[in-house]
C-alpha positions in Angstrom: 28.2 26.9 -4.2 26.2 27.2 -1.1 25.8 23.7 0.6 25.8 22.0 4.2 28.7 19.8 3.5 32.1 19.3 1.9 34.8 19.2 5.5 35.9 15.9 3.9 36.6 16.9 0.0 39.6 18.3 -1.1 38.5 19.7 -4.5 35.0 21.9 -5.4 32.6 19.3 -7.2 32.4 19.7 -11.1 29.8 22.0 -12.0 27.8 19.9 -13.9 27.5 17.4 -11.1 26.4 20.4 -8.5 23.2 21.5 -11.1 22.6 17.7 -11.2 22.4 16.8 -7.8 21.0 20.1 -6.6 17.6 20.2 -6.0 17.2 24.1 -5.4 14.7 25.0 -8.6 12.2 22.8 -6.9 12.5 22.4 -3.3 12.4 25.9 -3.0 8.6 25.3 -3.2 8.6 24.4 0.7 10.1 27.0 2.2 7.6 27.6 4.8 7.8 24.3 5.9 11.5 24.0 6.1 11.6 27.6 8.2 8.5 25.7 10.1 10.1 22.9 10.7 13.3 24.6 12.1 11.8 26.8 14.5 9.7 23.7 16.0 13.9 21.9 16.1 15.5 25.1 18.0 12.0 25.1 20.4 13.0 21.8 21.1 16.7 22.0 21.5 16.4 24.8 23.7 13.5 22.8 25.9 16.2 20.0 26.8 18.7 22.2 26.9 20.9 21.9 24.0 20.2 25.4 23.2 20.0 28.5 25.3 16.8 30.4 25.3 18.9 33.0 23.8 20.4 31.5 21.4 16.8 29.9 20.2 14.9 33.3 20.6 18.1 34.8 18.2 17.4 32.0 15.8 13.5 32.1 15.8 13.9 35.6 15.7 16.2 35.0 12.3 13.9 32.4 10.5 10.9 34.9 11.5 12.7 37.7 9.4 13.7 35.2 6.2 10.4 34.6 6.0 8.7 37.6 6.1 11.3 39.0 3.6 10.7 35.8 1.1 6.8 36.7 1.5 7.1 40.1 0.0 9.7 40.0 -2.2 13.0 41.0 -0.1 15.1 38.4 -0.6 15.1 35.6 -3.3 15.9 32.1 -3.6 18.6 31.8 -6.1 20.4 28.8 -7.8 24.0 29.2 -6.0 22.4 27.4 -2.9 22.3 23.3 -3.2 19.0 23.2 -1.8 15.9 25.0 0.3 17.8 23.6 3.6 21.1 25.7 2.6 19.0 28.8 1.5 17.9 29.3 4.9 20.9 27.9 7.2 23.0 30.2 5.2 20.5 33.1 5.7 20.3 32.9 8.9 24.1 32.6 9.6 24.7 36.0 7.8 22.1 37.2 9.7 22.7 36.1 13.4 26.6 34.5 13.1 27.6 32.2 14.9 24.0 31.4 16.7 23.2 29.9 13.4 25.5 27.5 13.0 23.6 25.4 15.8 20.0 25.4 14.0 21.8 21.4 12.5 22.1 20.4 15.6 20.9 17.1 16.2 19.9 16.9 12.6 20.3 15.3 9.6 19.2 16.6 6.0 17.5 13.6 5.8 15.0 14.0 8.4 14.6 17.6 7.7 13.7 17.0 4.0 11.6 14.1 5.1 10.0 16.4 7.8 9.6 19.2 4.9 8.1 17.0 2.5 5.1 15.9 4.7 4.3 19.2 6.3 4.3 20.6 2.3 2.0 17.0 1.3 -0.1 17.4 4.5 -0.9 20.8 3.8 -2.0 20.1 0.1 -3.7 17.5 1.2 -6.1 19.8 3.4 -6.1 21.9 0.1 -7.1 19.0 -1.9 -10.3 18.2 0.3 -11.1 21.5 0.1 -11.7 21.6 -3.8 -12.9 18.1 -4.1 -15.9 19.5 -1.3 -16.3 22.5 -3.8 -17.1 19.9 -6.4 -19.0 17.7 -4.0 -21.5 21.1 -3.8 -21.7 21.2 -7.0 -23.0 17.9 -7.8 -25.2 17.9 -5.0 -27.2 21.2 -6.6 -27.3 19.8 -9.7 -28.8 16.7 -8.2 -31.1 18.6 -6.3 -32.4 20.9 -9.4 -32.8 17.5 -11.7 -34.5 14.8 -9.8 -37.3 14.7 -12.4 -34.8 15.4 -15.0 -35.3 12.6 -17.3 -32.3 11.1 -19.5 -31.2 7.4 -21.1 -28.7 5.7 -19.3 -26.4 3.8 -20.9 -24.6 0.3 -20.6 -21.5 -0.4 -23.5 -23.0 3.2 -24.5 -26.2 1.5 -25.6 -29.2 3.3 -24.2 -30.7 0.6 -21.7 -32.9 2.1 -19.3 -34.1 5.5 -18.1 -32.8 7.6 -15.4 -32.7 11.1 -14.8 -30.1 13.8 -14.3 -30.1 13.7 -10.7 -29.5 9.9 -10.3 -26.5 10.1 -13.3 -24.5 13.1 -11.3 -25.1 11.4 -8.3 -22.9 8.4 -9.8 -20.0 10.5 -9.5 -21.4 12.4 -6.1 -20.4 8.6 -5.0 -16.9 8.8 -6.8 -16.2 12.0 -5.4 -16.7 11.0 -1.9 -15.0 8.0 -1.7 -12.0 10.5 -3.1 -12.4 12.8 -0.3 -12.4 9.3 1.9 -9.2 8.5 0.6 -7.4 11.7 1.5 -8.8 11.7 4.8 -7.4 8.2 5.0 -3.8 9.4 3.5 -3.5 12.1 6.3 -4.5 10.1 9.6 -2.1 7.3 8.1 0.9 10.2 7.4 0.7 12.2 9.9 3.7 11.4 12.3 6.6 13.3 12.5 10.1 12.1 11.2 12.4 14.8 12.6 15.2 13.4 15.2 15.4 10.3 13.2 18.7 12.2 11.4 20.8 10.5 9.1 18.8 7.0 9.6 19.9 6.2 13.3 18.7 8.9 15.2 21.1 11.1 17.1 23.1 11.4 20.9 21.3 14.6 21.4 18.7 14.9 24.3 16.0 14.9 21.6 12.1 15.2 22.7 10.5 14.2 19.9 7.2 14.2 21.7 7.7 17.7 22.2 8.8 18.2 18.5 5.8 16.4 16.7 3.1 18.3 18.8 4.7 21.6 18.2 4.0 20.6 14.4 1.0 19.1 14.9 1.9 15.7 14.1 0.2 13.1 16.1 3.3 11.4 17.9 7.0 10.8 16.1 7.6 7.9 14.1 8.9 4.7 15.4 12.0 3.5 13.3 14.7 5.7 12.1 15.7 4.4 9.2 12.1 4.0 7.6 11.5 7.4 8.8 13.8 8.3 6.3 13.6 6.2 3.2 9.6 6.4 3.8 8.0 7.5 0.7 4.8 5.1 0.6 2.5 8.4 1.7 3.6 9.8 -1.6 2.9 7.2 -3.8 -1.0 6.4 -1.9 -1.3 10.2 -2.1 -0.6 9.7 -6.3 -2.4 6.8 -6.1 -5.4 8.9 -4.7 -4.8 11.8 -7.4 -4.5 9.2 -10.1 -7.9 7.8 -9.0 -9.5 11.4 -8.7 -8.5 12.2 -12.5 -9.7 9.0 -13.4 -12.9 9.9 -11.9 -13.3 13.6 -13.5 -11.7 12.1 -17.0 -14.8 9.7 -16.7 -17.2 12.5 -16.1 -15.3 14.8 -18.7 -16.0 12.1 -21.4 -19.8 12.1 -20.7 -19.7 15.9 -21.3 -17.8 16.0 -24.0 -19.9 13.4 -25.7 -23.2 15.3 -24.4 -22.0 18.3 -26.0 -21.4 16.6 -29.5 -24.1 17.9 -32.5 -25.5 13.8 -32.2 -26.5 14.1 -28.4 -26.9 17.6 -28.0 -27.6 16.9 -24.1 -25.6 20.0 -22.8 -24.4 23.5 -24.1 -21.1 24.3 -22.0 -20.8 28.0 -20.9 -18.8 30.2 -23.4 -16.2 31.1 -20.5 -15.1 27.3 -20.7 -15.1 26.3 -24.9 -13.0 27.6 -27.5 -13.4 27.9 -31.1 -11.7 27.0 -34.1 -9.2 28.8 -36.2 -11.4 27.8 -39.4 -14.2 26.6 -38.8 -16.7 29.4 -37.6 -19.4 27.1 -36.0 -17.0 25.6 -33.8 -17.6 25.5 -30.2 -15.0 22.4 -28.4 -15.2 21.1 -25.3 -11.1 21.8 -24.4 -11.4 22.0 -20.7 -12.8 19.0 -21.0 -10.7 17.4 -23.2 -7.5 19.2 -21.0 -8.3 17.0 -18.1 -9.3 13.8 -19.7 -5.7 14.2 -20.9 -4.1 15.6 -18.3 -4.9 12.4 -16.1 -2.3 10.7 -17.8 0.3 13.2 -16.4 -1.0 12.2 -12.7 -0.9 8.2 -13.9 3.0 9.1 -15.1 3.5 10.4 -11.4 2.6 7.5 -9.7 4.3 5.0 -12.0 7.3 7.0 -12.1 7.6 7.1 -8.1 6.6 3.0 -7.9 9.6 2.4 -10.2 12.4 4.8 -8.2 11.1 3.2 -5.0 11.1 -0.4 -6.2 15.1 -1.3 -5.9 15.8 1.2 -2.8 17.8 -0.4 0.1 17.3 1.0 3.3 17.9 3.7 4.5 17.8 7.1 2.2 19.4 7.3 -1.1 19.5 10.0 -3.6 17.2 8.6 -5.8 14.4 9.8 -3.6 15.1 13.2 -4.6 13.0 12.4 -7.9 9.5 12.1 -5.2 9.2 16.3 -5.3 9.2 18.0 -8.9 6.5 14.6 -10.0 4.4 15.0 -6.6 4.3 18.4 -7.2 3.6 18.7 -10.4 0.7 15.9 -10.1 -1.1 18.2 -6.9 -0.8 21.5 -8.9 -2.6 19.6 -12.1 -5.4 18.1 -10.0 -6.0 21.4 -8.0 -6.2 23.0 -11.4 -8.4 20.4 -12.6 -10.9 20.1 -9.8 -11.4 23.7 -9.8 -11.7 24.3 -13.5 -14.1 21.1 -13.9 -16.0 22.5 -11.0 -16.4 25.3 -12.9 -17.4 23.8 -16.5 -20.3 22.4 -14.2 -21.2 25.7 -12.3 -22.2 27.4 -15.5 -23.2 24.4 -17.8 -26.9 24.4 -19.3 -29.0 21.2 -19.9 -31.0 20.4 -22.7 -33.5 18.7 -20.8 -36.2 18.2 -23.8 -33.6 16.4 -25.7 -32.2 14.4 -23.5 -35.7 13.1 -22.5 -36.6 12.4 -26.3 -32.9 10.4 -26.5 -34.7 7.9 -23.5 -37.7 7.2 -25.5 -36.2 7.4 -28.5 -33.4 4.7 -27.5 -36.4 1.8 -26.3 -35.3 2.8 -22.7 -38.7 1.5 -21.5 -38.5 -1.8 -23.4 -37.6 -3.5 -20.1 -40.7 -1.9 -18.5 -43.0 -3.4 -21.5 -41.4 -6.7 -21.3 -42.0 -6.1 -17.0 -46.0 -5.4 -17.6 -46.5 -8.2 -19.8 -44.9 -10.6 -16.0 -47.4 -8.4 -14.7 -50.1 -9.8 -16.1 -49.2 -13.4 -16.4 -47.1 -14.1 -19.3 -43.7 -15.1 -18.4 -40.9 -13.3 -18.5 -38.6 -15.2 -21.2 -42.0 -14.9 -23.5 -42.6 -11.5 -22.5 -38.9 -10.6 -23.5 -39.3 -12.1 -26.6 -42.7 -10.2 -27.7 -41.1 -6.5 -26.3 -38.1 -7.6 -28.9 -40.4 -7.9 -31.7 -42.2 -4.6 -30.9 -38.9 -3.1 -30.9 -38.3 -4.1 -34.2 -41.3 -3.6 -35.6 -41.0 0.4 -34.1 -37.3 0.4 -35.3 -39.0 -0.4 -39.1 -41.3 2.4 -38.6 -38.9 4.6 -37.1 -41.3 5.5 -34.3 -40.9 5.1 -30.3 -42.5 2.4 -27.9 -45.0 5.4 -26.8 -45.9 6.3 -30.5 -46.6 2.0 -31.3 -51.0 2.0 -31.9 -52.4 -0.4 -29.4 -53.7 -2.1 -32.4 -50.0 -3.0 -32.9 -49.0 -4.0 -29.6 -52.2 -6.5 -29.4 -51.3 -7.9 -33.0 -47.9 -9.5 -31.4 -49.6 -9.7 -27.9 -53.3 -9.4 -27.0 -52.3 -8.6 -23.1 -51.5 -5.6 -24.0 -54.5 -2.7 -22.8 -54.4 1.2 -23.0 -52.7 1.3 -19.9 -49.7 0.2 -21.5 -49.1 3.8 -22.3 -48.9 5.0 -18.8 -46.6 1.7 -17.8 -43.7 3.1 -20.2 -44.1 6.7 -19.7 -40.6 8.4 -19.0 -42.4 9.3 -15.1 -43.9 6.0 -14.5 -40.3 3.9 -15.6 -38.4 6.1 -13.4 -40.6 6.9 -10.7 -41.4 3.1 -9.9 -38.1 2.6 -9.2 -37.6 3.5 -5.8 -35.2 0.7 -3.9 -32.7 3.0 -2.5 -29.7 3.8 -4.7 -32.2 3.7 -7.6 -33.3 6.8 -9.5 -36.9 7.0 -8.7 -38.4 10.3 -7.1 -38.8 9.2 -3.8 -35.6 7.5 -3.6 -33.5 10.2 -4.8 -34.7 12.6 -2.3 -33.3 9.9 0.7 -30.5 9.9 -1.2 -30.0 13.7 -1.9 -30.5 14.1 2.3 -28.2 12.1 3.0 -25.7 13.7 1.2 -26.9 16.8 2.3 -26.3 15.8 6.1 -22.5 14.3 4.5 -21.8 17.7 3.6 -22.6 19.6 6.8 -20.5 17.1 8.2 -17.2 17.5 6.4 -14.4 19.5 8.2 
């Protein structure tokens, strides 16, 4: 048993209790943060002069070569060490003797796994944006190639008005960006650097923890030791943020899988991302689909999990914060596999853009536009609601749309009514004559689509 402790104990710890307590299997995931972190300490150390230059170019020198033998496949983390922190200490002693020993100095396990877990969460995070922007580029082509793309939209998934293709991916376009917000958010808030806080009360040691958090690119060290510590509220907005991006693609994931059912037949999604059944031969299923809308319950478990474990915790660190890593980790590698696999489904999907126009006039999407020309022309609105809800009826009867009604109809519940009613509830003129910004008209849509275009360029 490889570990960082024990002068005090006069017996080895039972077996069981070492697998329990170790956290080896997962922390291991980190070690180029840990081995980051540490040569950042011994820079330190040796720039106040706890260390000689020797003795930190020895160490350096050390950590330099456990890396680069971990990178291709030299050496190999193994379960006999306690935890990533031991791994490396121990490495480096048999490497370097004695010089190793004094890589602790003037630190805790506490702040080092603290200081480890925000340099691994930072750097996801800039991972994270990355893919979400992947997505983002996406959307915005599809919006671009579908802005006269007609299609119903839907309220309590009753067709209720007309939109097009653009203005319904845009929705999420929206979604997606306040996502990206939200991690940009997350890392300005995180981004201060715990190490020299050590066990929870910092350390007699001529510590420059100026010096330490710029080496690391932090933007200054944090301010109170013992939160510094016992500080897990980045983790939980970072779920939070996760949760909220699966919640977004499960939303979107829905819409597909329901546009690619035999009743909507909106979308045909690329063979490369459906699978078949075992029986039925004229199966195609939407799994990827279906994997994330399920999946974002994993993410939700994540969050919750790390809400309940911090909920009771007295200051300052207590080993129940060991159960932040193998949940945050798992919830960044789902929604990095998500995002990218969603992105994608929607690289390579096809629309159906005659049937998903027929679905809007089909579903009296322009009823609102008939009851609208009837105000137009004098009658008022409650009345002209009333005579559009009759027509609807009477087209419902004949199993016909709004466009395929005879005039001579319309006139017999309304005599308002002219041949330009046609034109009024076209698919174009319903859409088109919507052009308030935010709405799906032509015009507006391209505003919106330049904007985003700009938003884009913009992003880091």
């Amino acid at each position: 048993m490889a570990q960082l402790w024990g002068g005090r104990f006069t017996k080895e710890t039972d077996q069981l209790v070492y697998n329990f307590n170790a956290s080896i299997s997962f922390d291991q995931k980190f070690y180029k943060q840990d081995i980051q972190g540490s040569i950042a300490h011994v820079t330190m150390l040796a720039s106040t002069g706890v260390l000689t230059e020797e003795e930190r170019d020895q160490i350096i020198e050390g950590l330099n070569g456990i890396l680069d033998d971990l990178e291709h496949g030299r050496i190999e983390i193994t379960s006999e060490y306690e935890d990533i922190h031991s791994f490396v200490e121990a490495n480096l002693i048999d490497r370097i003797g004695d010089a190793g020993k004094k890589l602790h100095t003037g630190r805790s396990r506490n702040d080092q796994v603290a200081l480890d877990m925000k340099l691994y969460t930072r750097d996801e995070i800039i991972e994270i944006k990355g893919l979400v922007k992947e997505l983002m580029e996406t959307l915005h082509q599809i919006m671009k190639d579908n802005i006269d793309a007609f299609m119903p939209g839907f309220t309590h998934l009753q067709k209720a008005q007309p939109v097009t293709l653009a203005h319904h991916t845009g929705a999420y376009m929206e979604m997606f960006k306040r996502d990206y917000s939200r991690l940009c958010d997350i890392y300005e808030r995180m981004n201060y650097c715990p190490l020299g806080s050590g066990a929870l009360a910092g350390t007699t040691y001529p510590l420059d923890r100026e010096q330490t958090a710029e080496l690391l690119g932090f933007y200054g060290p944090t301010l109170n030791s013992m939160d510094s510590v016992s500080d897990r509220d980045y983790l939980i907005e970072l779920l939070c943020a996760l949760s909220t991006i699966m919640m977004h693609l499960s939303r979107f994931c829905e819409e597909i899988i329901l546009w690619n059912s035999n009743e909507y037949q909106f979308v045909s999604i690329d063979d490369g991302f459906s699978t078949g059944s075992s029986i039925m031969p004229q199966k195609k299923n939407p799994d990827i689909a279906e994997l994330v809308r399920g999946k974002t319950g994993r993410v939700y478990g994540a969050l919750m999990s790390l809400l309940t474990t911090m909920k009771g915790i007295p200051l300052a660190y207590n080993k129940d914060m060991q159960e932040d890593k193998e949940l945050t980790f798992d919830a960044i590698d789902t929604v990095k596999g998500c995002i990218s696999l969603f992105n994608g489904m929607m690289k390579t999907i096809t629309f159906n853009y005659d049937r998903m126009e027929a679905s809007a006039k089909n579903g009296f999407t322009n009823a609102t536009d008939a009851a609208d020309y009837l105000v137009n022309h004098g009658v008022p609105f409650r009345d002209a609601h009333g005579i559009v809800g009759r027509l609807v009826l009477l087209c419902i009867e004949k199993d016909i749309s709004l466009d395929e009604l005879p005039l001579e109809e319309y006139q017999a519940v309304s005599p308002v009514f002219e041949d330009d009613i046609y034109d009024a509830i076209s698919m174009k003129t319903c859409v088109e004559k919507r052009n308030t910004i935010g709405a799906p008209g032509h015009d507006a849509m391209e505003k919106v689509i330049a904007l985003n275009e700009a938003y884009l360029a913009d992003l880091k």
